[in-house]
PAKOL-650286 format. One record per residue (C-alpha): residue in one letter; chain; x, y, z. Coordinates in steps of 0.001 Angstrom, whole numbers, plus 500000, padded with zeros to 6 digits. Example, Ala and Ser with C-alpha at 12.3 -4.5 7.8 and 13.67 -1.06 7.14 Angstrom:
BEGIN
<rest: A&kette: A&east: 512300&north: 495500&up: 507800>;
<rest: S&kette: A&east: 513670&north: 498940&up: 507140>;
// end
This chain:
BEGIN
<rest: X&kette: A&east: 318692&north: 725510&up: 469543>;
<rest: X&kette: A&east: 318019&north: 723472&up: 466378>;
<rest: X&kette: A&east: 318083&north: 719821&up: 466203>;
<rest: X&kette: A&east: 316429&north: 716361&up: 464030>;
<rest: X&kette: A&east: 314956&north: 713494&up: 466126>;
<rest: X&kette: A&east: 313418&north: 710507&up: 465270>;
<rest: X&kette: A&east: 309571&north: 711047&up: 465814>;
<rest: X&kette: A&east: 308813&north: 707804&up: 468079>;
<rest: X&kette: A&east: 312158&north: 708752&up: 470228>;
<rest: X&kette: A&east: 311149&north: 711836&up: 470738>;
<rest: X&kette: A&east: 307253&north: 711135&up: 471477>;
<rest: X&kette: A&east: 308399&north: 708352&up: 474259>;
<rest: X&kette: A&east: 310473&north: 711261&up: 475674>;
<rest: X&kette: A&east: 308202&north: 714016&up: 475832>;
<rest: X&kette: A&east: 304602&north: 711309&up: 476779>;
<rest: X&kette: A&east: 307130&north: 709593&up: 479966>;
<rest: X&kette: A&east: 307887&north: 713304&up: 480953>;
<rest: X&kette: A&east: 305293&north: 715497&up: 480943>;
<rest: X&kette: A&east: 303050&north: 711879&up: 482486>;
<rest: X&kette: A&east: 304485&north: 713301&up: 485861>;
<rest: X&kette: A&east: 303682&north: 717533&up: 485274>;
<rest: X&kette: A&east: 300864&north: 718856&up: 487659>;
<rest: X&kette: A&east: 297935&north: 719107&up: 485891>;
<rest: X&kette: A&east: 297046&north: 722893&up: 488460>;
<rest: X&kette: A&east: 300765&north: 723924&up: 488526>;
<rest: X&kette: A&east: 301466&north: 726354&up: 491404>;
<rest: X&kette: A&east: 303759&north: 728469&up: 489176>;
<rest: X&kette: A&east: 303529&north: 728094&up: 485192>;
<rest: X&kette: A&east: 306713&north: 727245&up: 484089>;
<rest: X&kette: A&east: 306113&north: 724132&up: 485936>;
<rest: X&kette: A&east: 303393&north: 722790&up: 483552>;
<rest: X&kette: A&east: 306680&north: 722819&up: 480883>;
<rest: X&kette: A&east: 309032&north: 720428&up: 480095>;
<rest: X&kette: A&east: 312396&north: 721512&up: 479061>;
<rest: X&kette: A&east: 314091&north: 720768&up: 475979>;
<rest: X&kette: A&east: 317924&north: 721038&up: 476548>;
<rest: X&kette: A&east: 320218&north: 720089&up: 473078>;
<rest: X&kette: A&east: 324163&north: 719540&up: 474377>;
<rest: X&kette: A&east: 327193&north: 717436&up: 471956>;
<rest: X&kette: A&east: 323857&north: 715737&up: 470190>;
<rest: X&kette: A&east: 322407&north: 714844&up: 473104>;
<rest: X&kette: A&east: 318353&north: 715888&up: 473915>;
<rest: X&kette: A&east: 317541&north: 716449&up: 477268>;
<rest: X&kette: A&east: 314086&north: 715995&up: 478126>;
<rest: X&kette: A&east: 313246&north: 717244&up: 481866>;
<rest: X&kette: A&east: 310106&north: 717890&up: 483981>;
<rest: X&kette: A&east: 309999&north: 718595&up: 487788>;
<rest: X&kette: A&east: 307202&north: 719731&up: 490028>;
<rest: X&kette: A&east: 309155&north: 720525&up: 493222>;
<rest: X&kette: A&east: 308363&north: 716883&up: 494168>;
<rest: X&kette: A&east: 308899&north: 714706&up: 491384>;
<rest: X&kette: A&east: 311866&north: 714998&up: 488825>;
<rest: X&kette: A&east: 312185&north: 712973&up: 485623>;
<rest: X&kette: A&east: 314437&north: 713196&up: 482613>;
<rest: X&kette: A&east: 315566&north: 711308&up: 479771>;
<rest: X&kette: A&east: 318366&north: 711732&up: 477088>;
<rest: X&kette: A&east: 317656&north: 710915&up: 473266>;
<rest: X&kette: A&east: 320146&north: 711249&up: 470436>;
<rest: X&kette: A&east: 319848&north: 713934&up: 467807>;
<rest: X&kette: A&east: 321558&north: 715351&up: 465187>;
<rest: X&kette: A&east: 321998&north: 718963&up: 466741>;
<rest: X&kette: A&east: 322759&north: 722222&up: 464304>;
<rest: X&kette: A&east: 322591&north: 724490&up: 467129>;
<rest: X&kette: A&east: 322736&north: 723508&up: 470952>;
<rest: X&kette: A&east: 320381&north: 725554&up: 473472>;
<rest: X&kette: A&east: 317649&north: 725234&up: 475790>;
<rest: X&kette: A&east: 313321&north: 725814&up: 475278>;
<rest: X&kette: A&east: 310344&north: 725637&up: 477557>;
<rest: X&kette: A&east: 307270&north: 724472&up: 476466>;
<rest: X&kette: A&east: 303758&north: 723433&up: 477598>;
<rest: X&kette: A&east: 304387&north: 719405&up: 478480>;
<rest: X&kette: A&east: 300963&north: 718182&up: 477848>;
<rest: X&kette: A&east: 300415&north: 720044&up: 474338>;
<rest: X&kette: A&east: 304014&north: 718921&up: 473331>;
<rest: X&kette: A&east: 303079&north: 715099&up: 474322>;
<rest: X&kette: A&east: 299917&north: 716011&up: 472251>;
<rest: X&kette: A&east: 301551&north: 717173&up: 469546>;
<rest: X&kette: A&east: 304319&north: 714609&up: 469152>;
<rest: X&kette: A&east: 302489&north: 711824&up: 469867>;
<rest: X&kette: A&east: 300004&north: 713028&up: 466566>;
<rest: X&kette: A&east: 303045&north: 713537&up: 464117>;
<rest: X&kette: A&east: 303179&north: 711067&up: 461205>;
<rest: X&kette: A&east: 306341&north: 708765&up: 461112>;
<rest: X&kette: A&east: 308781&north: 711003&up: 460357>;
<rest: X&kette: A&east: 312209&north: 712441&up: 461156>;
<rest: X&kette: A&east: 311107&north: 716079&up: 463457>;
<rest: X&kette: A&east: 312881&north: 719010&up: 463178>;
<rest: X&kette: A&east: 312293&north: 721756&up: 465746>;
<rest: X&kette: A&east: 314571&north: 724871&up: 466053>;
<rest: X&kette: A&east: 314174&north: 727885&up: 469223>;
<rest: X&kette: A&east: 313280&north: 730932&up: 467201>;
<rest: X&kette: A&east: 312654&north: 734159&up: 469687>;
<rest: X&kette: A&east: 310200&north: 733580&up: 472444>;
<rest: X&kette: A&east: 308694&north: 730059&up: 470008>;
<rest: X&kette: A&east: 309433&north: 726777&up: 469295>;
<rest: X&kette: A&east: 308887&north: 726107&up: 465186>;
<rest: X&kette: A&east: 308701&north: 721577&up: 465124>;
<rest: X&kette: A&east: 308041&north: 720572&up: 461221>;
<rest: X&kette: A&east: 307441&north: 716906&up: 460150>;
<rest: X&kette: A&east: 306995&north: 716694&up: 457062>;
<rest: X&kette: A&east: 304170&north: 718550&up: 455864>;
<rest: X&kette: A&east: 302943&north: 719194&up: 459324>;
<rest: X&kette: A&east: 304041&north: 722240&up: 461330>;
<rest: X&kette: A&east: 303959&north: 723873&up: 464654>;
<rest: X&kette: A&east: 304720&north: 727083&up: 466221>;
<rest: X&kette: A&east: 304386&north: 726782&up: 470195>;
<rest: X&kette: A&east: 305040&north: 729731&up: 472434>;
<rest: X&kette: A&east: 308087&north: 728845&up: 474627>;
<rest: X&kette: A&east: 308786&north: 730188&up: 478394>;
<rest: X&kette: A&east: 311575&north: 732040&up: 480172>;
<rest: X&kette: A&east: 313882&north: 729444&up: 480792>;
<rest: X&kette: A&east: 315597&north: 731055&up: 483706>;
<rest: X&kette: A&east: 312656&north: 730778&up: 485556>;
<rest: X&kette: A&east: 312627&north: 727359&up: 485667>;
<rest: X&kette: A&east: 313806&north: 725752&up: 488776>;
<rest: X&kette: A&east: 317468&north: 723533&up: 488773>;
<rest: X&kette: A&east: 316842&north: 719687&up: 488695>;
<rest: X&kette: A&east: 318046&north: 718353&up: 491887>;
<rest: X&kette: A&east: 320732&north: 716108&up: 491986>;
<rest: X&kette: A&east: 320448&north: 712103&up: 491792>;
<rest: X&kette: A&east: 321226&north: 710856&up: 495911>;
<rest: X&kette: A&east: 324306&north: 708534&up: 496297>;
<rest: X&kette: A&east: 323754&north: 705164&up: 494553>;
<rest: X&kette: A&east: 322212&north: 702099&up: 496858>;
<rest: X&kette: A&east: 322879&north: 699266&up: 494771>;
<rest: X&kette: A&east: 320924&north: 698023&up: 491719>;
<rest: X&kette: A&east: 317726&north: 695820&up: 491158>;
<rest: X&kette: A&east: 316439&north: 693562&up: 487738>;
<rest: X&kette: A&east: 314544&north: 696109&up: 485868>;
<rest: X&kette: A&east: 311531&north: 693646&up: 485377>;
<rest: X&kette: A&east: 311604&north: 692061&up: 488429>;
<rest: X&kette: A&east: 311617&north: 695297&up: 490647>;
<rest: X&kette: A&east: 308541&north: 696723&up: 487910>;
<rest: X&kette: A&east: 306494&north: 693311&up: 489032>;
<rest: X&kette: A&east: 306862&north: 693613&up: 492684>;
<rest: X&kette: A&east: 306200&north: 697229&up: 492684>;
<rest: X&kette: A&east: 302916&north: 696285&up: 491099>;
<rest: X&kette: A&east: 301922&north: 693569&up: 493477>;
<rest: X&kette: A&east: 302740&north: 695931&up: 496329>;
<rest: X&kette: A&east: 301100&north: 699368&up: 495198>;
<rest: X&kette: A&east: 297871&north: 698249&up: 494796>;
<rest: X&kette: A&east: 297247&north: 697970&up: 498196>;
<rest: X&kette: A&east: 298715&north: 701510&up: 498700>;
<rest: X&kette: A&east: 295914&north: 704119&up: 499743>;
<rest: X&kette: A&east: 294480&north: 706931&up: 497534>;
<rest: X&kette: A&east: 292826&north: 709305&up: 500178>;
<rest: X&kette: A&east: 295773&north: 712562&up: 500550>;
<rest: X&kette: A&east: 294639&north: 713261&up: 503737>;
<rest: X&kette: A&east: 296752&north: 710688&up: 505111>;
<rest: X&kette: A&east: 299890&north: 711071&up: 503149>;
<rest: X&kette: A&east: 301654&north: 708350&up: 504777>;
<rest: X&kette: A&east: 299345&north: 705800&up: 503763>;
<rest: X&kette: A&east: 300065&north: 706539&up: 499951>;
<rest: X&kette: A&east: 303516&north: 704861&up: 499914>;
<rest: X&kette: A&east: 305142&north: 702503&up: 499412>;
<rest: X&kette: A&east: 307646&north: 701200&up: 502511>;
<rest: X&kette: A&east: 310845&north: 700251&up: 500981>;
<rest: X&kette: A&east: 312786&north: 698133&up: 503684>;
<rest: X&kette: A&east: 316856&north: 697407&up: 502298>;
<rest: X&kette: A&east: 318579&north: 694854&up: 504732>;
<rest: X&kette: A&east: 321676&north: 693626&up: 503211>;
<rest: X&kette: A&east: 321200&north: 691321&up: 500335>;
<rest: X&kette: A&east: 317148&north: 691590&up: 500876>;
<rest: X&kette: A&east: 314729&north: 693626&up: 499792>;
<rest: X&kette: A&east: 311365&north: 694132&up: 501090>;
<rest: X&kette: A&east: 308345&north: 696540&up: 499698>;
<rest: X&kette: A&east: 305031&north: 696719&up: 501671>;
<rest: X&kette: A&east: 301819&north: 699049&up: 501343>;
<rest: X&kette: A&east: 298448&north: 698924&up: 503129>;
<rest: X&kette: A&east: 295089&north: 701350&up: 502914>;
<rest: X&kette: A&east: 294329&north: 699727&up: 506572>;
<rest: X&kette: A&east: 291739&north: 697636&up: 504684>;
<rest: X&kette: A&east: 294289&north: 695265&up: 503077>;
<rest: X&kette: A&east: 298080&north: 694914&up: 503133>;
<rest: X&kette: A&east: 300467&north: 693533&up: 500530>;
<rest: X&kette: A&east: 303847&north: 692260&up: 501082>;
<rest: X&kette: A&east: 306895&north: 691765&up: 498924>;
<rest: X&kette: A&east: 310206&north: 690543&up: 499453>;
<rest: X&kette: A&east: 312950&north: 690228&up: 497138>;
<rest: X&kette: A&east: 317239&north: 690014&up: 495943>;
<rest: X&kette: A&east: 318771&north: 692983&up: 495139>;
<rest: X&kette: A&east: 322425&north: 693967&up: 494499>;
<rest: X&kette: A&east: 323275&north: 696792&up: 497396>;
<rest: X&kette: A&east: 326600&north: 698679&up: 497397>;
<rest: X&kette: A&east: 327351&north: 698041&up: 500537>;
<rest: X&kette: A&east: 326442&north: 694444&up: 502031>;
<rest: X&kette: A&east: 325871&north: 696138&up: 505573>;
<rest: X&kette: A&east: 322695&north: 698356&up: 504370>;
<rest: X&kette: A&east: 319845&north: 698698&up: 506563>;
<rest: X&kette: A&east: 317903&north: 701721&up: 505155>;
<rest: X&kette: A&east: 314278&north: 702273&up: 504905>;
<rest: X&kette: A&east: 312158&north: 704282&up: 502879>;
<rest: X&kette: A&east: 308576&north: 705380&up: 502455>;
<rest: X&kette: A&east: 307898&north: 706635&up: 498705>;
<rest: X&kette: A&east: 304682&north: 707851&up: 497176>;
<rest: X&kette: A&east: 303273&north: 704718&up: 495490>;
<rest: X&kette: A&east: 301866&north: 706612&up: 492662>;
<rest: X&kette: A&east: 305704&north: 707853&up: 491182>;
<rest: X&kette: A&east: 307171&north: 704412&up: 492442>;
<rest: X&kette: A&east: 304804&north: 702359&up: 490424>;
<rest: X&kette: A&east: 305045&north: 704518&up: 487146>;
<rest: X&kette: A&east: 308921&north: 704584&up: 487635>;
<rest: X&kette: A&east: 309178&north: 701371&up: 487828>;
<rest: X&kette: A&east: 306198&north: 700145&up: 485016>;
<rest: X&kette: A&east: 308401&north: 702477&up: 482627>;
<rest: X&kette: A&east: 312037&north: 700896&up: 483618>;
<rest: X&kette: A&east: 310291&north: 697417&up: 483741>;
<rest: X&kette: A&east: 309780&north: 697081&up: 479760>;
<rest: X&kette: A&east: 313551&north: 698793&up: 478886>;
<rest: X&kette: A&east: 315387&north: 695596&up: 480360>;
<rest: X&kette: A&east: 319185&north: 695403&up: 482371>;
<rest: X&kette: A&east: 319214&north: 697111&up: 485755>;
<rest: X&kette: A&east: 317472&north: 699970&up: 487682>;
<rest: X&kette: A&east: 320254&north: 702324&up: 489814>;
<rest: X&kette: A&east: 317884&north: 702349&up: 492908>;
<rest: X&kette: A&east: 319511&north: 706159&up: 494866>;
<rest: X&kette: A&east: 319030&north: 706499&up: 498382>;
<rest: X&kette: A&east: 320703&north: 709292&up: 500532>;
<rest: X&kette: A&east: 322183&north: 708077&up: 503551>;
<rest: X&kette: A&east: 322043&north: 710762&up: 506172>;
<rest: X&kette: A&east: 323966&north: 713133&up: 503916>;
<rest: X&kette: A&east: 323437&north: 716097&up: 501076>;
<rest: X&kette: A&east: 319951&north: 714833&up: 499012>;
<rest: X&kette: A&east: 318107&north: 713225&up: 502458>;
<rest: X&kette: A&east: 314520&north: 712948&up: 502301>;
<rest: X&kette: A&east: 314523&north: 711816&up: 498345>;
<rest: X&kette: A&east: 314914&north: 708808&up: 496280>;
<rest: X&kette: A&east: 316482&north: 708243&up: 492417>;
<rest: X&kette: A&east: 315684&north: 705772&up: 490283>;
<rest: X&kette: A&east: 318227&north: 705443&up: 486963>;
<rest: X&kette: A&east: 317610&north: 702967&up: 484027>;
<rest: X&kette: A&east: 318941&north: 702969&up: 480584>;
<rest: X&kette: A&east: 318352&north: 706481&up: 479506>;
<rest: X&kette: A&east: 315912&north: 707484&up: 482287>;
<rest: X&kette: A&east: 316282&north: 708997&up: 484971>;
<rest: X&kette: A&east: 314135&north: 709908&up: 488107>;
<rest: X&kette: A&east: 313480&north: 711702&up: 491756>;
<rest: X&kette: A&east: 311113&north: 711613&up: 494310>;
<rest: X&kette: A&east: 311069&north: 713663&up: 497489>;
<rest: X&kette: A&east: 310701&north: 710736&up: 500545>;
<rest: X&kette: A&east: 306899&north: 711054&up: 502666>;
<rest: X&kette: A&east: 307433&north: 711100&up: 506497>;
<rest: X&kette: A&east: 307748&north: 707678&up: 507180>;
<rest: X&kette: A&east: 308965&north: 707993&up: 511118>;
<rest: X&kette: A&east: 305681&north: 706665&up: 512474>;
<rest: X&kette: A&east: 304875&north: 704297&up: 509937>;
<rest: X&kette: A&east: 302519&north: 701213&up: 511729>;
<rest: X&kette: A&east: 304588&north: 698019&up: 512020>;
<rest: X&kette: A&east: 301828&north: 696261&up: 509893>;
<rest: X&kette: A&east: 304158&north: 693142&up: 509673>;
<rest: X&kette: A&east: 302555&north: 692373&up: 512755>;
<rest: X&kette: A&east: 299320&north: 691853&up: 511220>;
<rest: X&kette: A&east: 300133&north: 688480&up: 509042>;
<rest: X&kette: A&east: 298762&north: 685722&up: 511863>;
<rest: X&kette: A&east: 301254&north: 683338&up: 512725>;
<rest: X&kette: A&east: 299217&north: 680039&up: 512007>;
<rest: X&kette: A&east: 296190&north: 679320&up: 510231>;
<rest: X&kette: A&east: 293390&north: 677360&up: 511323>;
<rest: X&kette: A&east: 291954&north: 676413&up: 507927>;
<rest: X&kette: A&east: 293386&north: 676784&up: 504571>;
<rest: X&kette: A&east: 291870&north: 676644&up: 500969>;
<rest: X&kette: A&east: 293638&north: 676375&up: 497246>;
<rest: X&kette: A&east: 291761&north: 677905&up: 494593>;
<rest: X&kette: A&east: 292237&north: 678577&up: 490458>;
<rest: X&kette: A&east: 293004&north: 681806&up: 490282>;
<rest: X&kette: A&east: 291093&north: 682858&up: 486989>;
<rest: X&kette: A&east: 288121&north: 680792&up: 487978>;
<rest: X&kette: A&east: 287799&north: 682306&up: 491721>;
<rest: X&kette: A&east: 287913&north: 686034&up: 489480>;
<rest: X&kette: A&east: 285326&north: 685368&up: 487240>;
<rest: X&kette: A&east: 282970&north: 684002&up: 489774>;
<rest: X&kette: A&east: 283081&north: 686726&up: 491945>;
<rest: X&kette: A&east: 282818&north: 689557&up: 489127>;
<rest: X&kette: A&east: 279831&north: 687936&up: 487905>;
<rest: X&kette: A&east: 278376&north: 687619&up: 491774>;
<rest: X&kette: A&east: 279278&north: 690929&up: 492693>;
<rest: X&kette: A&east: 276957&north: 692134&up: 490248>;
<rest: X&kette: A&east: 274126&north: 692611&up: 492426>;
<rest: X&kette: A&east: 276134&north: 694273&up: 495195>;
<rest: X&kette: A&east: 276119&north: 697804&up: 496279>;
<rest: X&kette: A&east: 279208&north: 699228&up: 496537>;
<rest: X&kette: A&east: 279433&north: 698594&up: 500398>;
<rest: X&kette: A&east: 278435&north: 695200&up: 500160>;
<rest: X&kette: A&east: 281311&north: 692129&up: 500528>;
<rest: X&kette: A&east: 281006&north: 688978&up: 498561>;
<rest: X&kette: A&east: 280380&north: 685923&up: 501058>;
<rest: X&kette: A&east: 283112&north: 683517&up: 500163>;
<rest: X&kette: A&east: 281749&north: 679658&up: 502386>;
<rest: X&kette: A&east: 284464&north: 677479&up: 502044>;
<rest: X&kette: A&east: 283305&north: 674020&up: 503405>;
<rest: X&kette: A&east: 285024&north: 670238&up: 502391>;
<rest: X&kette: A&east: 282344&north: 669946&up: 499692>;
<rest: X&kette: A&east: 284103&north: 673391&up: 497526>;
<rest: X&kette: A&east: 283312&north: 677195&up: 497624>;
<rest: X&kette: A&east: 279897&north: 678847&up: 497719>;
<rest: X&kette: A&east: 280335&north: 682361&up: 496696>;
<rest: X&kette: A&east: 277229&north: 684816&up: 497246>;
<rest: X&kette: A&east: 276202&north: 688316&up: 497464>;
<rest: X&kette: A&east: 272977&north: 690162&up: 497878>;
<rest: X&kette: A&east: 271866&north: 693950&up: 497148>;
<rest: X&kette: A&east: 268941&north: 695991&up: 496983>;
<rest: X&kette: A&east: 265461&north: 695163&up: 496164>;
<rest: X&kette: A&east: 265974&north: 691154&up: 497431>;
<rest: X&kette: A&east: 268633&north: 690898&up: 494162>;
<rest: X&kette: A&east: 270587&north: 687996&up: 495139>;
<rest: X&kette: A&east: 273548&north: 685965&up: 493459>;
<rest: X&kette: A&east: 275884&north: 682563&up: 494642>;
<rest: X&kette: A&east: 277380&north: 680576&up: 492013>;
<rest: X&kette: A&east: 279107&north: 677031&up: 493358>;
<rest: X&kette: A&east: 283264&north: 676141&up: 492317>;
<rest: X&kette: A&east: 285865&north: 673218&up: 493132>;
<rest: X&kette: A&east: 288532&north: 674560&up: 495777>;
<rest: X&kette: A&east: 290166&north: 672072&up: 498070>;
<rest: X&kette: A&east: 289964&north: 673121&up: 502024>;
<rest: X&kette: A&east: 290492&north: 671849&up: 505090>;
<rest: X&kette: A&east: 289425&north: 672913&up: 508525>;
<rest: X&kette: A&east: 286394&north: 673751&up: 510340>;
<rest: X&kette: A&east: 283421&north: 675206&up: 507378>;
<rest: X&kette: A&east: 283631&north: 679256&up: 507196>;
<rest: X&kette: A&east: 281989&north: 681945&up: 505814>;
<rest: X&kette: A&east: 283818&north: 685148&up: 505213>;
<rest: X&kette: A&east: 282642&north: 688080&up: 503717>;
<rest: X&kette: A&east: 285092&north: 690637&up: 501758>;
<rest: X&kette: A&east: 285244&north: 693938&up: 499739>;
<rest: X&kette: A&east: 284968&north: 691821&up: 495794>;
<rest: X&kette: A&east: 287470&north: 694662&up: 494189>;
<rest: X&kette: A&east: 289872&north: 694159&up: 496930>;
<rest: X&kette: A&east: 289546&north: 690346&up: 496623>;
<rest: X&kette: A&east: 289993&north: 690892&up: 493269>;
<rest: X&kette: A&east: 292995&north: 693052&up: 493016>;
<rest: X&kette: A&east: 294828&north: 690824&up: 495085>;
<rest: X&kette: A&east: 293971&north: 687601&up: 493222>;
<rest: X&kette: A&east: 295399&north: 689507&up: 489885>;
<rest: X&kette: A&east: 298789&north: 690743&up: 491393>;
<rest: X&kette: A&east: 299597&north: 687124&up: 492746>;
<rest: X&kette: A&east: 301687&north: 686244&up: 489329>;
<rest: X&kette: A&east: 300470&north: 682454&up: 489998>;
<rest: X&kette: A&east: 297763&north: 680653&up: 488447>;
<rest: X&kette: A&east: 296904&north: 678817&up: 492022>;
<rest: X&kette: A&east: 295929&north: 680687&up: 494954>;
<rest: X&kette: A&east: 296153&north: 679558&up: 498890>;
<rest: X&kette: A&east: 293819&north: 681220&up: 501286>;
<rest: X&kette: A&east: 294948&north: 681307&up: 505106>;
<rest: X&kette: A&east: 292120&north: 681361&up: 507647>;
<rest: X&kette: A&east: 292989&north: 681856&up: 511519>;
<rest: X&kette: A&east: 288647&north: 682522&up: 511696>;
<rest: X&kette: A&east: 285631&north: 684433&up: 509606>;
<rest: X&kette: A&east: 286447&north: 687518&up: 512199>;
<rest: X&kette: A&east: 290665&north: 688132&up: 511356>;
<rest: X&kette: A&east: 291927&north: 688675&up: 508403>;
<rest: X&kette: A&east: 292809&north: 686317&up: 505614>;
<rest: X&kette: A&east: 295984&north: 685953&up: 503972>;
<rest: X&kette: A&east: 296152&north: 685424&up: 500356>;
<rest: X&kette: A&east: 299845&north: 683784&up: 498863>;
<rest: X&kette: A&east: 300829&north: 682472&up: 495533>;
<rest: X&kette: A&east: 300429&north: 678514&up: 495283>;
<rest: X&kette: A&east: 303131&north: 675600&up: 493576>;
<rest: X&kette: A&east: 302271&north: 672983&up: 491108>;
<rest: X&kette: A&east: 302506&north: 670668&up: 494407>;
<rest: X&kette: A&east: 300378&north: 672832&up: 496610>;
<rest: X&kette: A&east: 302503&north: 674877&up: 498550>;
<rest: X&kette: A&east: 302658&north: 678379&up: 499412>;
<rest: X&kette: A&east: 305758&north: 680147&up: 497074>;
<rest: X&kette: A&east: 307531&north: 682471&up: 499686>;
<rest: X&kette: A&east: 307908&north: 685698&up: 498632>;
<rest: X&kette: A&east: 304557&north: 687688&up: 498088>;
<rest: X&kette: A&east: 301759&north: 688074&up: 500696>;
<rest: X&kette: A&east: 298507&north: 689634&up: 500290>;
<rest: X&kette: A&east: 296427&north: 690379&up: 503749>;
<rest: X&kette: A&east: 292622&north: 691666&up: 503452>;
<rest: X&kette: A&east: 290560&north: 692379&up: 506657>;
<rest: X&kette: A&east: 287010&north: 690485&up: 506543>;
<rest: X&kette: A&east: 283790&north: 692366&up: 506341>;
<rest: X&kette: A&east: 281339&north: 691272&up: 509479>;
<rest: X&kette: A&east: 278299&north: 689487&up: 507569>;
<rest: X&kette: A&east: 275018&north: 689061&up: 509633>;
<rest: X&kette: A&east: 273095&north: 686925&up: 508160>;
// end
């Protein structure tokens, strides 16, 4: 194998790649990626048994052939280089890569060790690159981190015809999305539940490149239990979590509101980061919405106490509700609108968070629900 590649073409490759290695590979080869040169064409793969990814780059190939190297170290490496053309050749059991003055000699693995990619399922239908990147980052936030319950890592992925929906909830909060997509078949109704982790770094890569992401779903045939993603030169898999029991948390948005509040986004942030200063980690912000504004508070250790007043238009009955301030937060920032409206069915139930219009009203679409911490006070 010997081929040229331009430097930032090949760094992109190799960083987006080896981003989704295991960092304590079960067997070594998995901690490479694999360099794989066919009719000028650069193959860049990686695959850990759960997650594949791969993505084709242009070269001007000498030799084709196929190397295995370290995927972190290469990223390392490439992403160092100067701004130069790279040439790397296979050359016995090492891989030489010289740009310009700079040069490397990495020790390669067997490549027949290293497992086949699997196959890309049947094609779904096709979402807007950016908008699918967007919603997938309103929705994974509220995805949960703890492994011990898997199923509360992903991301639901509901297809029903012409309408997409993408929900995600640590059982502290719950987010919400629902969009238009393009399906194959008009008569879909498929669902999915996909680590949010490889969902939202799939789709934050495919956002930025533009057109349309492939969006691969097997339907009861070869490939079930995984998910492919395909945009421009990219391509990805994801083996499925068990989804079978998944809570129907849609039940959990109230169906009215008693009280409602609309707030400046950027203001409502600010306040409480400065507030939540003098909380412990455990301890909500105290948001008291009443018809003069919004009083938000806190207090921590040692008597340290904060509240700073702002203008928010409510109506209903005065309440004080207390909530987690990161939580508040990370909903507030994922909202895409510069107005927020706060739903209220009481300070005990949770509140629903949704994007506001220029006129005041809520923009279907994206809901954000966050369960109240009790407050004695």
């Amino acid at each position: 194998m010997k081929f040229r590649v331009e430097r930032d073409a090949l760094a992109d490759a190799v960083a987006w790649t080896a981003k989704s290695l295991p960092s304590r590979p079960s067997v070594p080869v998995l901690a490479g990626v694999m360099l794989r040169v066919t009719d000028n064409q650069l193959q860049v793969s990686g695959f850990d048994y759960e997650v594949s990814s791969q993505v084709t780059v242009e070269v001007q190939a000498d030799a084709d052939g196929a190397a295995l190297v370290s995927g972190r170290l290469l990223a390392e490496i490439t992403k160092a280089l100067p701004a130069k053309p790279v040439d790397i050749a296979a050359v016995g059991a090492h891989l030489e890569l010289v740009c310009g003055s700079a040069r490397f000699t990495l020790p390669t693995m067997p490549v027949e060790d290293y497992p086949s990619l699997p196959e890309m399922p049947s094609s779904a239908g096709t979402v807007d690159a950016a908008s699918f990147a967007a919603a997938v980052a309103q929705v994974a936030i509220a995805a949960g981190r703890d492994e011990t319950l898997p199923m509360m890592t992903g991301v639901r992925i509901e297809l029903n015809g012409t309408s997409m929906a993408m929900l995600a909830t640590d059982r502290y909060r719950l987010a919400m999305r629902e969009m238009e997509w393009n399906p194959d078949d008009p008569e879909i109704s498929l669902n999915a539940l996909v680590p949010a982790k490889t969902l939202n770094d799939t789709a934050k890569t495919m956002g930025p490149l533009g057109g349309s992401v492939v969006l691969a779903l097997a339907q009861g045939n070869a490939g079930e239990g995984m998910i492919g993603f395909a945009g421009g030169t990219r391509r990805t898999t994801s083996r499925l979590l068990d989804g079978a029991n998944y809570p129907p948390v849609r039940s959990l948005f109230p169906a009215s509101s008693n009280a409602q509040a609309q707030i400046v986004v950027s203001a409502l942030v600010e306040v409480v980061r400065r507030v939540a200063l003098v909380a412990e980690r455990t301890t909500p912000v105290l948001l008291s919405f009443s018809e003069d504004g919004l009083v938000v508070e806190a207090g921590g250790t040692e008597e340290a106490r904060a509240s700073e007043a702002m203008e928010a238009s409510f109506t209903g009955e005065p309440l004080t509700i207390g909530f987690n301030p990161q939580y508040l937060i990370d909903g507030l920032q994922n909202l895409g609108a510069p107005n927020a409206i706060f739903s209220f069915v009481d300070a005990f139930k949770p509140a629903v968070i949704s994007p506001a219009s220029e006129n005041g009203e809520i923009v279907p679409g994206y809901r954000y629900l966050i369960m109240p911490i009790r407050v004695t006070r």
